[in-house]
C-alpha positions in Angstrom: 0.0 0.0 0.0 1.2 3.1 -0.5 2.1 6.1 1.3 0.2 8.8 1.1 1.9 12.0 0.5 1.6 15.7 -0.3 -1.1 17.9 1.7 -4.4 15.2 1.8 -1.5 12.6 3.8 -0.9 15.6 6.7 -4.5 16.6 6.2 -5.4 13.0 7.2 -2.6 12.5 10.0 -3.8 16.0 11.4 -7.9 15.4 11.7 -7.3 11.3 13.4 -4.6 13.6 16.0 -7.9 15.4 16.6 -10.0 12.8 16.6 -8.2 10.4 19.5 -8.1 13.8 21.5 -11.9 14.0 21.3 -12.0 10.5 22.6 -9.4 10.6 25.2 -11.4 14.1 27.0 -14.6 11.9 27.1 -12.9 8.9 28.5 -11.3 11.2 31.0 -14.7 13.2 31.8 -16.6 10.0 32.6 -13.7 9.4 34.8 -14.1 12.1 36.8 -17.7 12.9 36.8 -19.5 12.5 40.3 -21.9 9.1 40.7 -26.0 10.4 40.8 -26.4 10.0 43.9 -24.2 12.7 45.0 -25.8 15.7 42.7 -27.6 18.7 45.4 -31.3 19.2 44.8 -32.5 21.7 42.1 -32.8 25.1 44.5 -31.0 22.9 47.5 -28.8 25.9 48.0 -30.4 28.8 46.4 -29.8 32.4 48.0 -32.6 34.0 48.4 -33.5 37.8 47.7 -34.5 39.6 50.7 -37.1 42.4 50.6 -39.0 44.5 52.0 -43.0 44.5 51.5 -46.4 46.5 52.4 -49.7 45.2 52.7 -52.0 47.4 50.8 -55.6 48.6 52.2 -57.7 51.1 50.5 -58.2 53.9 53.7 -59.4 57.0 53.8 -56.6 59.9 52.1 -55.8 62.9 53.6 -53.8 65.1 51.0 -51.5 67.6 52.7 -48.8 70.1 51.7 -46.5 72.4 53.6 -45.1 75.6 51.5 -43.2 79.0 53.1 -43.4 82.8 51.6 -43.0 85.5 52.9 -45.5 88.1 54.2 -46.5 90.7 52.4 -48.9 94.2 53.0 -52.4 94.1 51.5 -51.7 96.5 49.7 -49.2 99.7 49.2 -48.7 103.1 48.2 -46.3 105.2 46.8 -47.2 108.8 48.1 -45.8 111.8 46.4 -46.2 115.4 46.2 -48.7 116.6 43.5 -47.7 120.2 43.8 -44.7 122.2 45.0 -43.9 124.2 47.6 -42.1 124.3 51.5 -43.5 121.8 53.9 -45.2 123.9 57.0 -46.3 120.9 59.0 -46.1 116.7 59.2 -48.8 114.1 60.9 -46.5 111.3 61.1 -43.0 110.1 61.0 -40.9 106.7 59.2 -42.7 103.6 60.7 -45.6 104.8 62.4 -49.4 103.7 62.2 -51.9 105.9 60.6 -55.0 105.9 60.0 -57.4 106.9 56.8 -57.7 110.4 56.7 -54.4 111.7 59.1 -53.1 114.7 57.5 -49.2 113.4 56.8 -47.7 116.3 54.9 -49.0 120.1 54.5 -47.5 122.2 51.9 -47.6 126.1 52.4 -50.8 127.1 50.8 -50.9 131.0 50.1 -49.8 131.0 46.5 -52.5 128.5 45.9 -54.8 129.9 48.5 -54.2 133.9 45.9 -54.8 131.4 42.7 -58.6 130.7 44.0 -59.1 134.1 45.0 -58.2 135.4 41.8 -60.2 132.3 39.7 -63.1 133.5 41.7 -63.3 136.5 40.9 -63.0 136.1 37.2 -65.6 133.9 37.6 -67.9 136.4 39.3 -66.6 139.3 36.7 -67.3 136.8 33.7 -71.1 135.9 35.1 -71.9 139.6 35.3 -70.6 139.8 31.5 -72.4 137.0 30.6 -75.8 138.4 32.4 -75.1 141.6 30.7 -74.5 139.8 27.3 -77.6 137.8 27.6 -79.9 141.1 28.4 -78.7 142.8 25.9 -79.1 140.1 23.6 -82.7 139.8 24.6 -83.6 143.3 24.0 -82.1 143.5 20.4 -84.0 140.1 20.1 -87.1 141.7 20.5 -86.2 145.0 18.4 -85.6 143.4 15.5 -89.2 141.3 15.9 -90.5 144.6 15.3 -88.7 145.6 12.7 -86.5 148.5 14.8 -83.2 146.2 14.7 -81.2 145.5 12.1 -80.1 142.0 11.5 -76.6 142.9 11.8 -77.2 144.3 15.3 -79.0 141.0 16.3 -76.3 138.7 15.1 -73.4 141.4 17.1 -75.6 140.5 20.1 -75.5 136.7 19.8 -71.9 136.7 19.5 -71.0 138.9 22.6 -73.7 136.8 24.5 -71.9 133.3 23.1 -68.5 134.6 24.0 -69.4 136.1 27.7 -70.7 132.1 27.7 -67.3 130.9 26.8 -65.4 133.0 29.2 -67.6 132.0 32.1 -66.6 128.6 31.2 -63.0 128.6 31.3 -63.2 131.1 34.2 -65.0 128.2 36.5 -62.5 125.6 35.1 -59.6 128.1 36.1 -61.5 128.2 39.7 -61.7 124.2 39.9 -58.3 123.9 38.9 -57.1 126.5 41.4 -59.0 124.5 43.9 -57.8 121.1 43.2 -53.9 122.8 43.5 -55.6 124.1 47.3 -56.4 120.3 47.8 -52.9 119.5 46.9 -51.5 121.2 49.5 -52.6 118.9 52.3 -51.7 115.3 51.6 -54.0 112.6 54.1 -53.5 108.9 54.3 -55.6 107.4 51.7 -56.4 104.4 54.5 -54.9 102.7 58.0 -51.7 101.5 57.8 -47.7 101.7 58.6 -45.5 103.8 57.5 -42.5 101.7 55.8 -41.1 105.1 54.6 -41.4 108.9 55.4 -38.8 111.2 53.9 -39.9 115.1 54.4 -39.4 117.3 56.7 -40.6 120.8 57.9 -38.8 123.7 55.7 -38.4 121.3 53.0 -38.8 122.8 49.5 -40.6 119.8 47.6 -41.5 119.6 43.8 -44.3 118.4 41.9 -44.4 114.3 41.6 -41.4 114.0 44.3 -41.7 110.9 46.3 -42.4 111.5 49.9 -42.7 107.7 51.3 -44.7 104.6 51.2 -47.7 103.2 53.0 -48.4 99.8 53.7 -52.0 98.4 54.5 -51.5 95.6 57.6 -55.0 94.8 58.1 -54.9 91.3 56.2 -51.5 89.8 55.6 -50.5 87.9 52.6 -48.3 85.3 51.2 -47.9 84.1 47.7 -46.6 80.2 47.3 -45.9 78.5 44.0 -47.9 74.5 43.8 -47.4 72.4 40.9 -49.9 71.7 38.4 -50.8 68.4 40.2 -51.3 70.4 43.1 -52.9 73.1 42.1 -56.0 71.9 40.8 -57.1 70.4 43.9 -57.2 74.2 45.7 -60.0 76.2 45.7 -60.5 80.2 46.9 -62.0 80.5 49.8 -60.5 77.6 51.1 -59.1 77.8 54.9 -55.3 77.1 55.5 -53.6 77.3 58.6 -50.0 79.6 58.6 -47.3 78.9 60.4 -44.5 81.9 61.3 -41.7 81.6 62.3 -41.3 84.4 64.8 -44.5 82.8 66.6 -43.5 79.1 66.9 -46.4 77.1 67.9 -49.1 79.5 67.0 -51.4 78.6 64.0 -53.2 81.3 62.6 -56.0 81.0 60.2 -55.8 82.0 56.5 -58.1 81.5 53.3 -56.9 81.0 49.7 -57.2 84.3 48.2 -56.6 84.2 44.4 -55.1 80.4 42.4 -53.4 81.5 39.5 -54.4 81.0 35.8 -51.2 80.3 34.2 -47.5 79.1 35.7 -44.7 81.5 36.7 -42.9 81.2 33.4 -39.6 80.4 35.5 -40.2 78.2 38.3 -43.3 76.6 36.3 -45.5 76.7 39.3 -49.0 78.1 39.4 -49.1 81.4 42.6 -51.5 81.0 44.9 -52.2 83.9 47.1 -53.4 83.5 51.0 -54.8 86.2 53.4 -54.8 86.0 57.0 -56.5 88.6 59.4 -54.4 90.7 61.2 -56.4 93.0 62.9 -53.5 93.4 65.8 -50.8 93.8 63.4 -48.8 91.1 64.7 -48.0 89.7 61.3 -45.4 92.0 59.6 -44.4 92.6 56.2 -41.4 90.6 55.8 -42.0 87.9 58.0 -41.2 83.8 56.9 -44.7 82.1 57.0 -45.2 78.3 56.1 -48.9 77.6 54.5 -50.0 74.2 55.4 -53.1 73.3 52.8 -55.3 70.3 53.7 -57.8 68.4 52.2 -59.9 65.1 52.6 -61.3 63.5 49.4 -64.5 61.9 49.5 -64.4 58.3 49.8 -61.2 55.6 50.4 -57.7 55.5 48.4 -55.6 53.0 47.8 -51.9 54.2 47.9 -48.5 52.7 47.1 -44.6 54.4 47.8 -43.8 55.5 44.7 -40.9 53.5 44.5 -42.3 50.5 44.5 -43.7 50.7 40.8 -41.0 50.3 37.6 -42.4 51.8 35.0 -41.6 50.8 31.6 -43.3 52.4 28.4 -45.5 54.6 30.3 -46.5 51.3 31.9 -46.5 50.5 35.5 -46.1 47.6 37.3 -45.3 46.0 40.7 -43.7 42.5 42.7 -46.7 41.2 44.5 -45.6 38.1 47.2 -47.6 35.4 47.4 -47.9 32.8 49.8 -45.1 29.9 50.0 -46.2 26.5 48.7 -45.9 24.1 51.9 -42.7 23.9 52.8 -41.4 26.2 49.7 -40.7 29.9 49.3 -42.5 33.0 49.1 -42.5 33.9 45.2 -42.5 37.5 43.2 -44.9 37.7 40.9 -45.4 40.5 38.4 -48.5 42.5 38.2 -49.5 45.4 36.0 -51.1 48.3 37.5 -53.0 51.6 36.7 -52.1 54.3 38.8 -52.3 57.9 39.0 -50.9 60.8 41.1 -52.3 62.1 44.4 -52.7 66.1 45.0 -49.8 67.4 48.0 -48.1 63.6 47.9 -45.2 63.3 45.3 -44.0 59.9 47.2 -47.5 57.7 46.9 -49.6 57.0 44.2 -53.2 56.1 43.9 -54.1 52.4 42.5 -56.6 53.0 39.9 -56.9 49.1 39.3 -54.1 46.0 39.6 -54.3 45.7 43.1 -56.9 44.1 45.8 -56.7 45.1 49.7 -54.6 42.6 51.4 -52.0 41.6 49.0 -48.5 42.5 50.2 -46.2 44.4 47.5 -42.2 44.5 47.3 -41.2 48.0 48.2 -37.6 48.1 48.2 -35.5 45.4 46.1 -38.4 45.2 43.2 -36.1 46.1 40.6 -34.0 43.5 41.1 -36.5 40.8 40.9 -37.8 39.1 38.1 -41.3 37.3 37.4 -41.5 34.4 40.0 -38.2 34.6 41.9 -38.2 33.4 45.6 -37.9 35.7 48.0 -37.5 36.1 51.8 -39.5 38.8 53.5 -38.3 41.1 56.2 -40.2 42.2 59.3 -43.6 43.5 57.4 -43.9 47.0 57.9 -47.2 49.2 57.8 -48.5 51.0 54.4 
C-alpha cells in the first residue's frame, strides 16, 4: 500500500490527532464525573433575595402640603407730592401707624390759596358779562321782531352773549383747577396702615411728583406660594389654611386661599397661589417667613402605594406582589400590572386605579431587582 503523500497525507494524519483527542477528554470526563447519587437538589442551596414588602388597604386619604413665603402688606402706596412748595407741618413720622384720613404732609398754601381768590373772581366778573351779554341780547331780540333792529345788530348781540358764555366757562374751570392745587397742599392717608417710609421734613422745599414715602396696609396679611400643576388643581379660593411663622413658633393662625393663578410662573413653572390671613392686631409684619399648610380630605377611600415601589416601563406601571409559600417552599414574586395615578400634595404615593386588591402585600424596596417568580425572603412586614 502506499504512502500517502503531499497535503491530503498531513491533512489526514492531522484530523485522526484530533479525533483520538476527542476520545481521550470523554474517557477522562466520565472518569471524573461525580456518581447520581451525590448531585444537590435543584434550589437545594439557592440564596434567596431579601425584601421589603407592604400590605396594601384602601383607607381614607388625607392630602397635605407644607409651602413657606414670605408676608407681604395688602396692599401699598407710593405717596408723592402733587404740587410744590415748602413743607409747614407733618402728621407722622418713618414707621408709624396711621389711619385713613391723618393729615401726613402740608404744603404752604398761600400761593395756591391767591390762585382761588383770583379764579373766583373772574368767575364772578365773567357771570356779570355773561348776564349783561344775555340782556342785551334779549332786548335787540325783540327789536328786531318789530322791525326796529337790524339783522346785523341781532347777530353782534349773539356773538357777545356766546362769547361772555365761553369765558364764564373757562373762568369756572380756572377756579376748579385753582382749587384742586388748594387740595394739593394737604396730603391725608388714603387708609390705615404703617408707614415703611417717610422722607420730608418741615422747611423742606418739595417739587411736583417728588416721592415722599410709602404706606403699607397691615389689616390682612399675605403670602404668595408657587404648587405644581398636580397640586394646584385640587385648591380652591376660599378655602381655609392654617399659617405657620416663624417668629410665633407654635401659633397657627387661620388663612383662606385668596386668588389660584391662571397660568405658571414662566420660571419656576409653578401656578401662585395667594393667602390672606387677618391681622387686625398687626402682629404679622411685612417681611415675615410664613409656612402655609393646605389640607384636604377626598370623598371616599384611596388605595396608595410608595412611589418606588412601581418600575415603570413604556409609560406602563407595574409592581412584585408576594404570594404565599407553597408548603414547605418559598415566598414567590410575581409581576403584576397596575394603573395608577398621582395624588394632589403627595409626590411619594400613588393612587391604584386598578391592579391591586386590599390585602395583598407588594415589594417596596428590592423590586427592581427581581424578576417574574423569583423566591424571595421577606423582612419584618412593615405598615403601608
Amino acid at each position: 500500500m502506499a504512502e500517502p503523500t503531499g497535503g491530503s497525507g498531513s491533512l489526514r494524519w492531522l484530523l485522526l490527532g484530533l479525533a483520538g483527542l476527542l476520545i481521550g477528554g470523554g474517557l477522562l470526563l466520565d472518569a471524573t464525573a461525580p456518581e447520581p447519587d451525590e448531585i444537590a437538589p435543584a434550589g437545594e442551596n439557592l440564596v434567596l433575595q431579601e425584601v421589603t414588602a407592604i400590605r396594601v388597604a384602601s383607607l381614607p386619604a388625607v392630602s397635605r402640603a407644607r409651602v413657606s413665603g414670605v408676608l407681604e402688606p395688602r396692599r401699598s402706596v407710593q405717596i408723592f407730592a402733587e404740587t410744590r412748595g415748602p413743607v409747614i407741618a407733618i402728621g407722622a413720622e418713618a414707621l408709624d401707624r396711621v389711619t385713613a384720613g391723618l393729615e401726613l404732609v402740608e404744603i404752604d398754601p398761600l400761593q395756591a390759596e391767591v390762585a382761588v381768590e383770583r379764579a373766583g373772581a373772574a368767575v364772578t366778573r365773567a357771570e356779570s358779562e355773561l348776564a349783561l351779554a344775555k340782556s342785551n341780547f334779549d332786548r335787540r331780540t325783540s327789536l328786531a321782531e318789530r322791525g326796529v333792529a337790524s339783522t346785523s345788530v341781532l347777530e353782534d348781540a349773539e356773538n357777545t352773549r356766546k362769547v361772555g358764555m365761553a369765558v364764564l366757562r373757562d373762568a369756572r374751570a380756572e377756579l376748579k383747577r385753582a382749587r384742586d392745587d388748594l387740595a394739593k397742599k394737604t396730603i391725608r392717608a388714603p387708609f390705615d396702615g404703617v408707614l415703611r417710609s417717610f422722607d420730608v421734613d418741615v422747611g423742606e422745599y418739595v417739587a411736583e411728583g417728588q416721592k415722599l414715602g410709602e404706606l403699607l396696609d397691615t389689616r390682612t396679611a399675605r403670602v404668595t406660594i408657587g404648587l405644581r400643576d398636580r397640586d394646584v388643581v385640587a385648591v380652591k379660593p376660599g378655602q381655609t389654611v392654617e399659617v405657620h411663622v416663624e417668629a410665633y413658633r407654635g401659633e397657627v393662625f387661620a388663612g383662606t386661599v385668596l386668588r389660584v393663578g391662571a397660568a405658571s410662573d414662566t420660571e419656576t413653572r409653578k401656578f401662585p397661589i395667594e393667602v390672606e390671613v387677618p391681622n387686625d392686631a398687626g402682629r404679622l409684619l411685612p417681611g415675615m417667613v410664613a409656612t402655609v399648610t393646605l389640607e384636604f380630605e377626598e370623598a371616599g377611600e384611596r388605595m396608595l402605594i410608595p412611589r418606588d415601589a412601581t418600575i415603570e416601563e413604556f409609560g406602563l406601571h407595574s409592581v412584585f406582589v408576594v404570594e404565599a409559600a407553597p408548603a414547605g417552599g418559598n415566598a414567590i414574586a410575581k409581576r403584576r400590572r397596575v394603573e395608577v395615578r398621582p395624588m394632589p400634595f403627595r409626590p411619594a404615593e400613588l393612587e391604584v386605579v386598578s391592579g391591586l386588591e386590599s390585602g395583598q402585600r407588594v415589594v417596596v424596596s428590592g423590586a427592581r431587582q427581581l424578576r417574574d417568580g423569583d423566591p424571595v425572603r421577606l423582612r419584618p412586614e412593615r405598615a403601608p
